[in-house]
MDAnalysis code that builds the backbone (N, CA, C; Angstrom):
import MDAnalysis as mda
import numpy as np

u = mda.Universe.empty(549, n_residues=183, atom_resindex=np.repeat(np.arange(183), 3), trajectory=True)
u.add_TopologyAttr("name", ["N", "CA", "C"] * 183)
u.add_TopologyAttr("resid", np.arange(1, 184))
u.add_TopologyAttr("resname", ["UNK", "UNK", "UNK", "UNK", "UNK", "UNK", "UNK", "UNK", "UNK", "UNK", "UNK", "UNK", "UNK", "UNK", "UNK", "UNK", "UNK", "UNK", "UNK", "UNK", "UNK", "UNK", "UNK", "UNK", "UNK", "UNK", "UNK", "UNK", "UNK", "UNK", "UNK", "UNK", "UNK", "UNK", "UNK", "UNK", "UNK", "UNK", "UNK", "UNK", "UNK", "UNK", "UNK", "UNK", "UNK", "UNK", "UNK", "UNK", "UNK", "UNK", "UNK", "UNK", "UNK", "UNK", "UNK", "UNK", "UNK", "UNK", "UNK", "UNK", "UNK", "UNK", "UNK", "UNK", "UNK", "UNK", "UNK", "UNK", "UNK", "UNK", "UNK", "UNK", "UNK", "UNK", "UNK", "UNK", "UNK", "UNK", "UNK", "UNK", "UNK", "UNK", "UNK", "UNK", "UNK", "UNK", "UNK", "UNK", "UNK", "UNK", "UNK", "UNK", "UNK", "UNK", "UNK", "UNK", "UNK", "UNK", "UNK", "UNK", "UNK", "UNK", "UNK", "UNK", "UNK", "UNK", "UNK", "UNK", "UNK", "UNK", "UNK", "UNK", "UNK", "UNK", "UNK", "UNK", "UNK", "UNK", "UNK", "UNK", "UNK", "UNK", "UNK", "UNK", "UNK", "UNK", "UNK", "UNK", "UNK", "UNK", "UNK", "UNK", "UNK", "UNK", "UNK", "UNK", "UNK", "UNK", "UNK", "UNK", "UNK", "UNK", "UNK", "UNK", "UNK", "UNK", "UNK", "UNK", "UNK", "UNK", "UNK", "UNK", "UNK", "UNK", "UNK", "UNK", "UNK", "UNK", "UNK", "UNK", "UNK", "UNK", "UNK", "UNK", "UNK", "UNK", "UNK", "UNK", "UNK", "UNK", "UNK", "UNK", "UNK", "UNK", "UNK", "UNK", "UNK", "UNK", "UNK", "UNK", "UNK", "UNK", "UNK"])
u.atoms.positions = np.array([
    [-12.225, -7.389, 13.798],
    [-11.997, -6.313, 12.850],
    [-10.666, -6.558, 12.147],
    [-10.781, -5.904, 10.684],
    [-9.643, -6.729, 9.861],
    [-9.219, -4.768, 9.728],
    [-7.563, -5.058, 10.333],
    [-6.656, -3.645, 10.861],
    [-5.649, -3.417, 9.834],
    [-5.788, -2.286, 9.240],
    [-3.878, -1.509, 8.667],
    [-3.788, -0.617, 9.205],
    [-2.552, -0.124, 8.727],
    [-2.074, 1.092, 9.163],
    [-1.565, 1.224, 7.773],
    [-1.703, 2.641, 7.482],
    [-1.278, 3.018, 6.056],
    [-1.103, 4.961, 5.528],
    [-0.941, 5.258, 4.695],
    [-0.359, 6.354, 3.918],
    [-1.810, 6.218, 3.030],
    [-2.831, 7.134, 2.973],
    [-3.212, 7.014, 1.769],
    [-2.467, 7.901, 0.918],
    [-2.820, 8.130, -0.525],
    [-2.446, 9.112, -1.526],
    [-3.288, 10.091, -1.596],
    [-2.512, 11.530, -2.075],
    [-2.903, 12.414, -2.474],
    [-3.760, 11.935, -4.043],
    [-5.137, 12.714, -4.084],
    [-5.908, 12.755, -5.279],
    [-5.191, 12.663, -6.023],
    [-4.317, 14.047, -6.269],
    [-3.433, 14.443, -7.559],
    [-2.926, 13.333, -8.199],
    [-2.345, 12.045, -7.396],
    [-1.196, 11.270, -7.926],
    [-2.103, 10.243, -8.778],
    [-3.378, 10.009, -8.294],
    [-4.317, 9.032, -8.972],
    [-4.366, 8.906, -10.328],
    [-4.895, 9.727, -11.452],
    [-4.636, 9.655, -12.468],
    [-3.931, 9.225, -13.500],
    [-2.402, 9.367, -12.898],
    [-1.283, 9.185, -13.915],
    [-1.864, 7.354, -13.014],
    [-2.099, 6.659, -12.062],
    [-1.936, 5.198, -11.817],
    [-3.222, 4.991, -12.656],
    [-4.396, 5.617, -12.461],
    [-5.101, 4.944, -13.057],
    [-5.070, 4.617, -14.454],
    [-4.517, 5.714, -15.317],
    [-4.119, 5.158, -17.006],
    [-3.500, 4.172, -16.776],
    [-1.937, 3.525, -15.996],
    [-1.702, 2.640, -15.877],
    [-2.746, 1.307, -15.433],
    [-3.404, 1.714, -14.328],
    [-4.484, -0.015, -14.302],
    [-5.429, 0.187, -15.484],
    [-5.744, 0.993, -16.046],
    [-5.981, 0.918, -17.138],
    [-5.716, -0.079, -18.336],
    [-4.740, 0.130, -18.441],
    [-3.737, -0.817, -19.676],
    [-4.101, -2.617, -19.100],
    [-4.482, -2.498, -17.379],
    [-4.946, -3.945, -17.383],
    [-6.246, -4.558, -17.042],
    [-7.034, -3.546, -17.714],
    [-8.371, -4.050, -17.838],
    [-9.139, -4.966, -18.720],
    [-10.107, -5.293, -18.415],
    [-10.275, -6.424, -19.414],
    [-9.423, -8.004, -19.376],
    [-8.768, -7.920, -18.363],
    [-7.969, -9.468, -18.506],
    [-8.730, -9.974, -17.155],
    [-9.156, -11.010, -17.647],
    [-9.411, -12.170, -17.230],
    [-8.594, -12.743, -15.858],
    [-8.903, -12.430, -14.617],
    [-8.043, -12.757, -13.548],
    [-6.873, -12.025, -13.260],
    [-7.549, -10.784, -13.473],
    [-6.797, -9.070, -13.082],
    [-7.599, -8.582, -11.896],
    [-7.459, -8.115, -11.020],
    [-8.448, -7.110, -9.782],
    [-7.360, -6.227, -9.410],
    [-8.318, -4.926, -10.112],
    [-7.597, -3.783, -9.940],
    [-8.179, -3.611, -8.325],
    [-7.213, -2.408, -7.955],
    [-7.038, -1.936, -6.959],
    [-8.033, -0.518, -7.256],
    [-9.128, -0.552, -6.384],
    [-9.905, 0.585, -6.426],
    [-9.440, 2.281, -6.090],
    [-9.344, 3.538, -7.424],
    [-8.471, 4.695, -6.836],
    [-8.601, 5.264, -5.551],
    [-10.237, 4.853, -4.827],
    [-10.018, 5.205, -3.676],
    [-9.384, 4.512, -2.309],
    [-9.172, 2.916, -2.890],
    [-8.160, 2.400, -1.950],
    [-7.074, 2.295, -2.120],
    [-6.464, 3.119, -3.112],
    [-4.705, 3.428, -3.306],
    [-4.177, 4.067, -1.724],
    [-3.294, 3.204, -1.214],
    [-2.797, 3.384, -0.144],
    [-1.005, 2.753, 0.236],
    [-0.270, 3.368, 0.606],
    [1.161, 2.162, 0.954],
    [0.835, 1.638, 2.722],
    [0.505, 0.436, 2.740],
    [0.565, -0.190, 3.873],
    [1.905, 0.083, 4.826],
    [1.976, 0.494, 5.718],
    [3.002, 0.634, 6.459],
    [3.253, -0.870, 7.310],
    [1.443, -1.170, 7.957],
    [1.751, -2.205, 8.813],
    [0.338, -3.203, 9.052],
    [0.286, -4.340, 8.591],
    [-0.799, -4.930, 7.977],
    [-1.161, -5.747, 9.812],
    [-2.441, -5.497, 10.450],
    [-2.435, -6.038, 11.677],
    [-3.153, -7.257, 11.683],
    [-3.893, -7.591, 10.675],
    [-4.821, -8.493, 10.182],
    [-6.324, -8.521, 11.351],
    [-6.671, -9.672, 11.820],
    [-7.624, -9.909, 12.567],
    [-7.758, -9.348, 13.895],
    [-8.208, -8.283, 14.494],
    [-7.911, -7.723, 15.629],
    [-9.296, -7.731, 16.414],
    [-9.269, -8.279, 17.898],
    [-10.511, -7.933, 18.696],
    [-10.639, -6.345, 19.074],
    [-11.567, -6.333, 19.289],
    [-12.384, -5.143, 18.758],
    [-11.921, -4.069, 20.728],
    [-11.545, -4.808, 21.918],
    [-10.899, -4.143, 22.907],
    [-9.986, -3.747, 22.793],
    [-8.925, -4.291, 21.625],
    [-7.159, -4.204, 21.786],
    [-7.429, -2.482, 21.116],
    [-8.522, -1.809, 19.969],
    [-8.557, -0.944, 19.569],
    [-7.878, 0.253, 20.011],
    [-8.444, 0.318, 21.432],
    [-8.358, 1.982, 22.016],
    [-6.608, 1.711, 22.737],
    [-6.199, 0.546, 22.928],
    [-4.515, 0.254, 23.133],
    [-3.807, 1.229, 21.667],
    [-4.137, 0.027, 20.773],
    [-3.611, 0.447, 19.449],
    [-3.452, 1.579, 18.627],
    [-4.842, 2.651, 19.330],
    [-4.602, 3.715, 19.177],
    [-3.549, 4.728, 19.635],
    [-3.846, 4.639, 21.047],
    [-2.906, 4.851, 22.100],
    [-1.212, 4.968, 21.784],
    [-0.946, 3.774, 21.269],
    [0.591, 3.788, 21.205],
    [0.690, 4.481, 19.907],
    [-0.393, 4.390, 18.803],
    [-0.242, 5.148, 17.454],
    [0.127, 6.380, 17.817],
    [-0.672, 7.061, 18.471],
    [-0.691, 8.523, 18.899],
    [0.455, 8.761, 19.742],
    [1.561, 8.053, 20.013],
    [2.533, 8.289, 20.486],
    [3.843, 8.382, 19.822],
    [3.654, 7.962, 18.730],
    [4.595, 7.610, 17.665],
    [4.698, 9.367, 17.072],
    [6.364, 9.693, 17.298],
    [6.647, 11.552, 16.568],
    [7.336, 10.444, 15.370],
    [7.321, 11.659, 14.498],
    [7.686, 11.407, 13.411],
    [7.722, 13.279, 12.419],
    [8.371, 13.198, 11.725],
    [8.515, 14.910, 11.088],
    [8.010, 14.044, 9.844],
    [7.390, 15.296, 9.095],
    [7.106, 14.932, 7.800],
    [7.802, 15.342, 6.290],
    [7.646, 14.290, 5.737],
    [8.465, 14.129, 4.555],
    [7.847, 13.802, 3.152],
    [8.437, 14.037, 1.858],
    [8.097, 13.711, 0.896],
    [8.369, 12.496, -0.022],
    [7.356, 11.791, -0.388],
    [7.406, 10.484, -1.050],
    [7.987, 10.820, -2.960],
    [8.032, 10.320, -3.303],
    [7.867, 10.108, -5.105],
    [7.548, 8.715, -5.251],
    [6.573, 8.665, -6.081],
    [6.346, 7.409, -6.677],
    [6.613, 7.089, -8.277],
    [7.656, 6.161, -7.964],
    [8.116, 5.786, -9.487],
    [8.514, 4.551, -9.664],
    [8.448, 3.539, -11.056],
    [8.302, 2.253, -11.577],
    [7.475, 1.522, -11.270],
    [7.747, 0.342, -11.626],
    [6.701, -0.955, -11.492],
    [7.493, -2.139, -11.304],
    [6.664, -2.530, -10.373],
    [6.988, -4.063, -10.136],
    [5.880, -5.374, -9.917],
    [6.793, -6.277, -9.510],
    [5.757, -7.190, -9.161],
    [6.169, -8.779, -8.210],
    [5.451, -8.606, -7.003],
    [5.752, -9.681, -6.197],
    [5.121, -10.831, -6.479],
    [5.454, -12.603, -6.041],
    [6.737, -12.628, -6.188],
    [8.003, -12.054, -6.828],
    [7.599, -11.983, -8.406],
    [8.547, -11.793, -8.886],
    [7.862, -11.644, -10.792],
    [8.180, -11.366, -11.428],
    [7.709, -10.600, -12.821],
    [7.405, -12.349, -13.676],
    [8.092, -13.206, -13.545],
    [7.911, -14.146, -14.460],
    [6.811, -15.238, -13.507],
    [6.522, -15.175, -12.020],
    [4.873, -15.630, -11.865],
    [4.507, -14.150, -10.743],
    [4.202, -13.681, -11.583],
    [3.631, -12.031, -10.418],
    [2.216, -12.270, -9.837],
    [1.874, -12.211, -8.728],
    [0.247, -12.125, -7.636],
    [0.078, -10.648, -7.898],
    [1.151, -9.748, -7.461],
    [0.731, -8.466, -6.768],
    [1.810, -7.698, -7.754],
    [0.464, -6.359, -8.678],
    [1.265, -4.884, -9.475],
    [1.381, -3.951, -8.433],
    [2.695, -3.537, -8.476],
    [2.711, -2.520, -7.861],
    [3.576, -1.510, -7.918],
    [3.776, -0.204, -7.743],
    [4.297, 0.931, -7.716],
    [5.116, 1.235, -6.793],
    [6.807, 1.870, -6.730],
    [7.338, 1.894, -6.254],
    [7.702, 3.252, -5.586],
    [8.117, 3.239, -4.472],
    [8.825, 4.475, -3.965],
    [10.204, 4.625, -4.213],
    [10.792, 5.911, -4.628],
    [11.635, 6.209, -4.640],
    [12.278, 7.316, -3.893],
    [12.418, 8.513, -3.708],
    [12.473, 9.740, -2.737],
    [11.573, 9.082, -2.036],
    [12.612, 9.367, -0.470],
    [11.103, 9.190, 0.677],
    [11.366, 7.802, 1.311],
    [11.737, 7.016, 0.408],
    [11.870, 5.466, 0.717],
    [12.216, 5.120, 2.321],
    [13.080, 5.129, 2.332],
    [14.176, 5.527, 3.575],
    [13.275, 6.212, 4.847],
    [12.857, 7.173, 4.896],
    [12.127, 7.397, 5.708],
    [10.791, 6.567, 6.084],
    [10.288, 6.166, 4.548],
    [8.679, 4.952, 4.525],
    [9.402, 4.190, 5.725],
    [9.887, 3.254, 5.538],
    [10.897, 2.199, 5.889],
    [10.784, 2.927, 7.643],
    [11.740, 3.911, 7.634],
    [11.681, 3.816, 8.970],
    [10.575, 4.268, 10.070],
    [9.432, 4.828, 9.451],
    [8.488, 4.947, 10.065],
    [7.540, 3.518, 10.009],
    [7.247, 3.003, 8.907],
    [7.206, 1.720, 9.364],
    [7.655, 0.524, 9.876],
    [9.100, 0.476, 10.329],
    [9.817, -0.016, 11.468],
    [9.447, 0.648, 13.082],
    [8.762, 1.650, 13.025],
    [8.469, 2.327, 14.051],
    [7.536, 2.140, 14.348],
    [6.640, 2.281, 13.798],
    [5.162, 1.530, 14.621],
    [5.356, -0.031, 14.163],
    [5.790, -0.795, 13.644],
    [5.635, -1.997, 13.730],
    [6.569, -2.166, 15.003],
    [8.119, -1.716, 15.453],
    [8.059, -2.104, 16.649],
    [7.208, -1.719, 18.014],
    [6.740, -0.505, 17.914],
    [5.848, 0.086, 18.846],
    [4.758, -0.696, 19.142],
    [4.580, -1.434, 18.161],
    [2.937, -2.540, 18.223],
    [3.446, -3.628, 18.552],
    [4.647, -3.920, 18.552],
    [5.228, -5.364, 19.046],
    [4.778, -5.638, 20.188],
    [4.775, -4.759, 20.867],
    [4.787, -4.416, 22.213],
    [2.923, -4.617, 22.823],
    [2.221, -4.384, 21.800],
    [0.629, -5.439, 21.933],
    [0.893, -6.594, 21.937],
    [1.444, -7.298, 21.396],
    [1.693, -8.373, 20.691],
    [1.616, -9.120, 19.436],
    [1.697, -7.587, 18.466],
    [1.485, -8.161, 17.292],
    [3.075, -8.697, 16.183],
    [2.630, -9.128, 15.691],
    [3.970, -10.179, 14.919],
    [4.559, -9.176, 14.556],
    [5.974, -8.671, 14.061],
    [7.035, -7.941, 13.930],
    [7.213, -8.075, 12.650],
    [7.302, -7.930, 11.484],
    [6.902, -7.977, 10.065],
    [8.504, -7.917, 9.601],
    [9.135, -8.360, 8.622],
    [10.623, -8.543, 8.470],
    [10.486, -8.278, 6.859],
    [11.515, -7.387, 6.114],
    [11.472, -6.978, 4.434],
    [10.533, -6.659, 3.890],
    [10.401, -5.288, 4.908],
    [9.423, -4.487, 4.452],
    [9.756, -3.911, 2.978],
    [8.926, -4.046, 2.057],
    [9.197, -3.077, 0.831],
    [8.066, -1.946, 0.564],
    [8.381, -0.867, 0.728],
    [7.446, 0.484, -0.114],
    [6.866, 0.509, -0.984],
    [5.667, 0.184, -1.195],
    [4.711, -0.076, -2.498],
    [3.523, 0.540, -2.693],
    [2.833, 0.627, -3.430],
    [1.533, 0.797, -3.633],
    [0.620, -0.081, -4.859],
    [0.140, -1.242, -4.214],
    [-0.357, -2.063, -4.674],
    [-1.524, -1.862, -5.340],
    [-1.471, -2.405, -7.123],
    [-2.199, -1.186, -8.395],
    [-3.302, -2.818, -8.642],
    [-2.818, -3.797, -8.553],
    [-3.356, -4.626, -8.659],
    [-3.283, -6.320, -8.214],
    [-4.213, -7.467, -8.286],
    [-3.621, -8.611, -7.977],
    [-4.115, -9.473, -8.753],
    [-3.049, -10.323, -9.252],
    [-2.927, -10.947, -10.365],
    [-3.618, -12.444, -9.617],
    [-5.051, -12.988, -10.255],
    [-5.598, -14.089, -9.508],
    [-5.355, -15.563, -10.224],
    [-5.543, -15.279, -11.889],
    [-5.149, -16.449, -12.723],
    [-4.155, -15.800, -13.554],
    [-3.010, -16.439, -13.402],
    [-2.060, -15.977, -14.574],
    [-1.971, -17.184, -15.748],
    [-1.440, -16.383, -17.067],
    [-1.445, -16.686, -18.145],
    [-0.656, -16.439, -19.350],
    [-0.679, -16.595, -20.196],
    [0.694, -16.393, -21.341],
    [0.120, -15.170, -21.341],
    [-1.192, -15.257, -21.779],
    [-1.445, -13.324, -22.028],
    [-1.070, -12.128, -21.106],
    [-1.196, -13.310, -19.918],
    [-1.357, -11.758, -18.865],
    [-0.030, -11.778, -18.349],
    [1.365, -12.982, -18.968],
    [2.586, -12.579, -19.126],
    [2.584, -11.825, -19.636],
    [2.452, -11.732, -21.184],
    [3.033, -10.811, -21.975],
    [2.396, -9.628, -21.502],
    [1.588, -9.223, -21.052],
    [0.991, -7.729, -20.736],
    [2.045, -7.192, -19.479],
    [2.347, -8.355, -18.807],
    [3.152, -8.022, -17.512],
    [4.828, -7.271, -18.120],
    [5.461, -8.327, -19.132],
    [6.227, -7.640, -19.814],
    [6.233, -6.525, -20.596],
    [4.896, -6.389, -21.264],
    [4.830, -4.833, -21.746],
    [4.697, -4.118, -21.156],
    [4.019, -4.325, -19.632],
    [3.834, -2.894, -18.370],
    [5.202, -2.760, -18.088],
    [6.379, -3.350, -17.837],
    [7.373, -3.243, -17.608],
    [8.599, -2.234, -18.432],
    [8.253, -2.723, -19.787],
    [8.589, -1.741, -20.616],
    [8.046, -0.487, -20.832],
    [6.891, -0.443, -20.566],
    [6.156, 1.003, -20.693],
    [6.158, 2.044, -19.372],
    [5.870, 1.032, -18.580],
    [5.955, 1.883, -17.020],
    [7.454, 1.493, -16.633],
    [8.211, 0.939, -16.308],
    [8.856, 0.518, -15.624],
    [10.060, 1.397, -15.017],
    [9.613, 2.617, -15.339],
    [10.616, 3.455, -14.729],
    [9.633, 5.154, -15.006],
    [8.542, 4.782, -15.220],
    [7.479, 6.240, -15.335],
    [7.703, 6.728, -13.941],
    [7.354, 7.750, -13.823],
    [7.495, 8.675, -12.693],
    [6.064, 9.103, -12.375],
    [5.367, 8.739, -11.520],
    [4.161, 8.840, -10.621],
    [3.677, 10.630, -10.562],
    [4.770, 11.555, -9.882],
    [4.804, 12.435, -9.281],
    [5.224, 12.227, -7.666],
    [4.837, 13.087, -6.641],
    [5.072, 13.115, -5.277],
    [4.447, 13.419, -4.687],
    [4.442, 13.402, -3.271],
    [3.416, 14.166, -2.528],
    [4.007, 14.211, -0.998],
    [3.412, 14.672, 0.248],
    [4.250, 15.383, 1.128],
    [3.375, 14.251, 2.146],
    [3.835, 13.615, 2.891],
    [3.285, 12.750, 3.804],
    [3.189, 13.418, 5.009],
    [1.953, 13.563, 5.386],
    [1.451, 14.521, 6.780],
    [1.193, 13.998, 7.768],
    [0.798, 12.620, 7.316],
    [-0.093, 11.524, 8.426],
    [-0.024, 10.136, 8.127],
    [-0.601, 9.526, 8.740],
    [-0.610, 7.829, 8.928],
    [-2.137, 7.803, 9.829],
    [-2.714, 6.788, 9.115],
    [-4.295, 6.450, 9.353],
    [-4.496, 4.730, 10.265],
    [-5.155, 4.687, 10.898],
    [-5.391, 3.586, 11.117],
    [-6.495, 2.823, 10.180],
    [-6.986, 1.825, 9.640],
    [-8.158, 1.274, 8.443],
    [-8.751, -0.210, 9.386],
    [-9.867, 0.449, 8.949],
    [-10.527, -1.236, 8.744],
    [-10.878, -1.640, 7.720],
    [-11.007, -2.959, 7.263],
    [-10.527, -3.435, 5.434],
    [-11.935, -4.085, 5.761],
    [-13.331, -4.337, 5.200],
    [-13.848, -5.102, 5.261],
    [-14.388, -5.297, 4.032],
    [-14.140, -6.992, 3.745],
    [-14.103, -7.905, 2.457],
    [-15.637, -8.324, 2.195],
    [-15.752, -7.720, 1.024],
    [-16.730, -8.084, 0.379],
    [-16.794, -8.441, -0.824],
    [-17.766, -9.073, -1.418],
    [-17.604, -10.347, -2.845],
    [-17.212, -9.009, -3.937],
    [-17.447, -7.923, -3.994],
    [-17.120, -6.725, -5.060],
    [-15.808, -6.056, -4.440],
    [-14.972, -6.504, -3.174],
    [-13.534, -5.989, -2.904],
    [-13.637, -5.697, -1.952],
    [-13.101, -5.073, -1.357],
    [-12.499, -4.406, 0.230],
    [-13.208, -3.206, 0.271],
    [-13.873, -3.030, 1.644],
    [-14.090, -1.109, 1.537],
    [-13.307, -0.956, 2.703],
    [-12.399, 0.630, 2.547],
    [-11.830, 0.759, 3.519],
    [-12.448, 1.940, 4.576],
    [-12.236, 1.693, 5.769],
    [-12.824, 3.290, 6.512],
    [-11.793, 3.351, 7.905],
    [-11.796, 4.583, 7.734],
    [-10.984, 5.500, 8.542],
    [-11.324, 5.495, 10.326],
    [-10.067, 4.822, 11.260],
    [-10.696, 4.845, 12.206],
    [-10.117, 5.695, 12.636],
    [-8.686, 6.102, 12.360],
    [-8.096, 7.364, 13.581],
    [-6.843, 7.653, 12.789],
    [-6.928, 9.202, 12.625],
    [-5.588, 9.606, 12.086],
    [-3.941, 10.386, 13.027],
    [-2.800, 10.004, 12.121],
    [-2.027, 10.553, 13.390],
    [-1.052, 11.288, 12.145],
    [-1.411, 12.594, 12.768],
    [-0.422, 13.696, 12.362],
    [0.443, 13.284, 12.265],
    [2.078, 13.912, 11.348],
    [3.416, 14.121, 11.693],
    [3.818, 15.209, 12.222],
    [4.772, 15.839, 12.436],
    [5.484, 16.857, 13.034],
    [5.805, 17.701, 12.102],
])
C-alpha cells in the first residue's frame, strides 16, 4: 500500500486554486492536481506492507496536537522557477506550527522505521510540470507575476488523515484510512 499522511483542504479554499490551475490548462506536459486531491503532505510513507498498518495507526492516534489556523498564499515552484517539476502554493500563517506537527509524526514514525524526512517545506501541490518548455517557461513566469503573492484565504486545521494514493494511468485516487483529531 502506497501511505501519506496529510491536511486535506477545506472546500471553500478550492476555487480561488482552481482559477489558478486553470490559467495552466491546455499545456502540453502540465498534470494538474485534481480539486479533490488538494492536500499539504505532512509525511510521505511511500510503499508500506499492509501489517505495519494497525502500528502506524496506533502511534498516529497518539500524537496531541491543539488546533490551528493555516493561510494559504503565493506560488512557487520546486526545484526551482527557471526548471520547475512541481506548482505549488504556499503557507503562510500557520507555517510554523505545519512544520512542527510534521516534525512530530515524522519523528513518532521514526520509531517504525520509517526514513526521517529533512527540509520539510509547507505546500500544496497545484500541479506537475512533466515536459518543460519555452512556453511553459513563460507561463511559469507569468503565474509568478499574477499569483505570486495572491492570497488563497484560510482555514482552521482540525485533523490529520492517514491516505492511500493508488496510481492509476488517469492519476492518483486518494482514500481515507483513519483520521486523527486535534485538541
Amino acid at each position: 500500500m502506497r501511505l501519506f499522511v496529510a491536511i486535506d483542504l477545506d472546500e471553500s479554499l478550492k476555487p480561488e486554486i482552481t482559477k489558478l490551475q486553470n490559467c495552466l490548462k491546455g499545456y502540453s506536459g502540465i498534470k494538474l492536481v485534481e480539486p479533490e486531491n488538494l492536500h499539504l503532505t505532512l509525511k510521505f510513507l511511500g510503499e508500506v506492507q499492509e501489517f505495519k498498518l494497525n502500528d502506524i495507526k496506533k502511534i498516529l492516534s497518539l500524537i496531541e496536537f491543539e488546533k490551528f489556523v493555516i493561510n494559504l498564499k503565493g506560488l512557487g515552484f520546486f526545484p526551482s522557477e527557471k526548471r520547475p517539476r512541481v506548482v505549488w502554493i504556499g503557507v503562510t500563517r500557520g507555517e510554523e506550527k505545519v512544520r512542527k506537527l510534521a516534525e512530530l509524526i515524522n519523528n513518532e514514525l521514526a520509531r517504525l522505521g520509517f526514513k526521517k524526512e529533512k527540509d520539510f517545506k509547507s505546500h500544496i501541490t497545484i500541479a506537475r510540470i512533466k515536459r518543460f518548455s519555452g512556453e511553459i517557461k513563460l507561463k511559469v513566469l507569468d503565474l509568478l507575476k499574477t499569483f505570486g503573492d495572491k492570497d488563497f484565504g484560510e482555514m482552521m486545521v482540525e485533523n490529520f488523515k492517514l491516505k492511500r494514493s493508488i496510481l492509476k494511468t488517469t492519476g492518483p485516487v486518494y482514500y481515507d484510512l483513519a483520521l486523527f483529531n486535534l485538541k
